[in-house]
C-alpha positions as CSV (number, residue, x, y, z in Angstrom):
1,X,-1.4,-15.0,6.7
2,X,-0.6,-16.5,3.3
3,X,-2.4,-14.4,0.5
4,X,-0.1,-15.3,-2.1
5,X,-1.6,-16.4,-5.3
6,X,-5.2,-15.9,-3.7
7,X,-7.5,-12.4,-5.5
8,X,-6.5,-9.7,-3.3
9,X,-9.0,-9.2,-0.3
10,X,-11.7,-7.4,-1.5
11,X,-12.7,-3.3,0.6
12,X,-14.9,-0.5,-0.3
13,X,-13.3,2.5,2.1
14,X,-12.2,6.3,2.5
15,X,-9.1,6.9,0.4
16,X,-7.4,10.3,-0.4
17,X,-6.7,11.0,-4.2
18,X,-5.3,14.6,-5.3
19,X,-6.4,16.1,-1.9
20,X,-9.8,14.9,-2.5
21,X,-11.8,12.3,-0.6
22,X,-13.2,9.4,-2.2
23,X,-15.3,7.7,0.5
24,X,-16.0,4.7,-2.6
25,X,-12.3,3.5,-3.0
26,X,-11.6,0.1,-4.0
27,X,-9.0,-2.0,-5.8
28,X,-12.0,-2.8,-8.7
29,X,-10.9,0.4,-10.4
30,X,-7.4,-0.9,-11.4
31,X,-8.7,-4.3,-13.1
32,X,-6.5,-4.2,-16.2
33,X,-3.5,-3.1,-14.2
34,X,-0.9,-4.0,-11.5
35,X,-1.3,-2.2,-8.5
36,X,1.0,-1.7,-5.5
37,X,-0.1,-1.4,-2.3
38,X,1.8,-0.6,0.0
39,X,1.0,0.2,4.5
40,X,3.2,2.2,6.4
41,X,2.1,3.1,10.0
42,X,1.8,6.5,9.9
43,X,2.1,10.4,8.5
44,X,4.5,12.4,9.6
45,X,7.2,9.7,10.4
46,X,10.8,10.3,9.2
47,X,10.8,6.5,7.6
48,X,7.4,6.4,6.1
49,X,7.5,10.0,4.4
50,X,11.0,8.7,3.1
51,X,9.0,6.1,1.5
52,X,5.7,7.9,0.2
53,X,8.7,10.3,-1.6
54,X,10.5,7.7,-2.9
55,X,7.0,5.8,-4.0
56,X,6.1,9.4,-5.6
57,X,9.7,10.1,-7.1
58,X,9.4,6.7,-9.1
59,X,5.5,7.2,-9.8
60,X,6.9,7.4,-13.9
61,X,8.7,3.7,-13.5
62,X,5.3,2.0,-12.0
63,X,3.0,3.6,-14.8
64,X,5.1,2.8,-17.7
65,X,4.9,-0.9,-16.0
66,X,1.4,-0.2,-16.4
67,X,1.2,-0.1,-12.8
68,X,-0.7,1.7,-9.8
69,X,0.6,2.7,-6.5
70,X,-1.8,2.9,-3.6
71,X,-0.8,3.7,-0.4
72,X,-2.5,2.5,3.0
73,X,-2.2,3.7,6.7
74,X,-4.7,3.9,9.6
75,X,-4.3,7.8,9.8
76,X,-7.9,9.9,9.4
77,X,-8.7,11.7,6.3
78,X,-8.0,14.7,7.8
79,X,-3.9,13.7,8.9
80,X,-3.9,12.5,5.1
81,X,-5.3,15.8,4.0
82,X,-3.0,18.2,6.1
83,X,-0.2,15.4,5.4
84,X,-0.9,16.3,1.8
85,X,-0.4,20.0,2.3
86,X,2.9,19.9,4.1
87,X,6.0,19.9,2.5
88,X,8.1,17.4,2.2
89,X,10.8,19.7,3.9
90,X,8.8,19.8,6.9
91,X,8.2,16.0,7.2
92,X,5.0,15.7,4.8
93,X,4.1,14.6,1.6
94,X,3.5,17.4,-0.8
95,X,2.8,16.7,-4.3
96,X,1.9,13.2,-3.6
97,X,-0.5,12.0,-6.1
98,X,-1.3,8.9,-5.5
99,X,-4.1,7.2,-3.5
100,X,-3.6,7.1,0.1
101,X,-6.4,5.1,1.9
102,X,-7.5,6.3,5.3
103,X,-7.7,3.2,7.2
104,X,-9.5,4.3,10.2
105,X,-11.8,1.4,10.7
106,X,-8.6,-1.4,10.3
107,X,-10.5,-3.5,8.4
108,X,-8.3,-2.9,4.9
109,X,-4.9,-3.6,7.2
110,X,-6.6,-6.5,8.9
111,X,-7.6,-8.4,5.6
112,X,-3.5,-8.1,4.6
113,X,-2.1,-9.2,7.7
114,X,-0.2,-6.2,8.2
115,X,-2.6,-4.7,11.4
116,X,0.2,-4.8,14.4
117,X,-2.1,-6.1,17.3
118,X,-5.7,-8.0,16.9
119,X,-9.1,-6.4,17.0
120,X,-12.4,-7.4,18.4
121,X,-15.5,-6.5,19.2
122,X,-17.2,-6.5,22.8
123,X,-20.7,-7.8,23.5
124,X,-21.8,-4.0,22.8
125,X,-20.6,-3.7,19.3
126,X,-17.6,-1.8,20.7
127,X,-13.8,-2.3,18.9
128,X,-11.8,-3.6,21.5
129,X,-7.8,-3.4,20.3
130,X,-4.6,-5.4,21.8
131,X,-2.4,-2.3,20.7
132,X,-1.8,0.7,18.9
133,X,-3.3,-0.7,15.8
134,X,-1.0,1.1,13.4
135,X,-0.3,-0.6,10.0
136,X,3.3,-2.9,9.7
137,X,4.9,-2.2,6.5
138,X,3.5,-4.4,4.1
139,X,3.6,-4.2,0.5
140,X,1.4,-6.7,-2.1
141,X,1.7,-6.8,-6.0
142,X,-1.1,-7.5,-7.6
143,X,-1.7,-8.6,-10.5
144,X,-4.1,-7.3,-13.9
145,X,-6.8,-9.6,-12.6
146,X,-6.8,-8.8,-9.0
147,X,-4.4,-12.0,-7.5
148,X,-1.5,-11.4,-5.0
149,X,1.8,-12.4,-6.6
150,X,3.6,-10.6,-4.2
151,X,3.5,-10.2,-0.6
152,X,6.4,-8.7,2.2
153,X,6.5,-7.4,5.3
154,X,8.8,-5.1,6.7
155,X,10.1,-4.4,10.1
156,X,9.1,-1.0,11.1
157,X,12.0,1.0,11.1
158,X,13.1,0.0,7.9
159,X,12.1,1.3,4.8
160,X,11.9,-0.5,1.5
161,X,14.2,-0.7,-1.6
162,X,11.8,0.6,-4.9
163,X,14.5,-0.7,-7.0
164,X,14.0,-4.3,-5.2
165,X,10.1,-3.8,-5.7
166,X,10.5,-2.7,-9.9
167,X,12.9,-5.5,-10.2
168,X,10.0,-7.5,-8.6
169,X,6.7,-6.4,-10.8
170,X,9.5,-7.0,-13.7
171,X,9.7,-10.2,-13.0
172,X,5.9,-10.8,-12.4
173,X,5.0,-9.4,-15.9
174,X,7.9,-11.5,-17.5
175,X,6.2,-14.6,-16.5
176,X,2.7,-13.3,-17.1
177,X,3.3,-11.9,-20.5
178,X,6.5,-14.0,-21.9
179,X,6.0,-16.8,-19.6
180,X,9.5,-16.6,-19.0
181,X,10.6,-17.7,-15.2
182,X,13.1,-15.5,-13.7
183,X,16.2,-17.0,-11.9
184,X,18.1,-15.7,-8.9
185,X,19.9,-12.5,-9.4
186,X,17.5,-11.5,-12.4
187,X,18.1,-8.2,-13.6
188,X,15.4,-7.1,-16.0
């Protein structure tokens, strides 16, 4: 599903935020800023806490690019919240701070391609799934005024290279600020 160049799907959900729940969450709150979203499948997973850490570890680089990080995966508020209280030792993401929305309803993952399986609903209202319905890995850049100039997927056992995804939001603000294109092997 091509959302490149298109405003970013617009959701209202549950989302976790210094431990806290925010049942309001939406993307309208970084208008002004870059934001990147990311979905991983799940808590607790050797590949996706490697990447919440390494999302956290870099959280300096992505502000001073005047950019948010938002993570996304269909775990409950409650696996986010004891997620958040487990140490990263112990498989968990202590001392993430961050945003990470609580998918449970799949309608956030569905809107950016990344649900793995379909959903539907019976002739009683009922969600009727055609798998697990975790998230792919999926990551989106978006730009100050809400468009998608970046979209990937990833293969689930493969995590993502931050450096790859700095280099990439360099690149989007070159050509947004200096209007300067940026050529194969840019380094910024």
């Amino acid at each position: 599903m091509p959302l490149l160049g298109n405003p970013a799907p617009d959701f209202t959900t549950t989302a976790l935020i210094n431990g806290k729940v925010d049942r309001e969450f939406s993307l309208d709150r970084y208008r002004g800023q870059y934001v990147i979203l990311f979905f991983y499948p799940e808590d607790f997973s050797s590949v996706c806490g490697s990447e919440v850490q390494a999302f956290q570890s870099r959280l300096a680089d992505f502000t001073a690019r005047e950019a948010a990080v938002v993570g996304c995966s269909t775990d409950a508020p409650a696996t986010h919240t004891q997620y958040l209280k487990t140490p990263k030792s112990e498989g968990g993401a202590e001392g993430v701070s961050f945003p990470l929305i609580s998918d449970t309803n799949r309608m956030v993952s569905d809107r950016f391609g990344t649900l793995d399986g379909h959903i539907d609903y019976d002739e009683y209202g009922r969600l009727t799934a055609t798998s697990n319905l975790l998230c792919n890995r999926g990551l989106f850049i978006i730009d100050k005024e809400g468009v998608i100039m970046h979209q990937a997927y990833h293969f689930k056992p493969i995590g993502r290279d931050l450096d790859a995804v700095i280099r990439e939001l360099d690149a989007i603000r070159r050509l947004q600020i200096d209007g300067q294109v940026c050529m194969a092997n840019w380094k910024g």
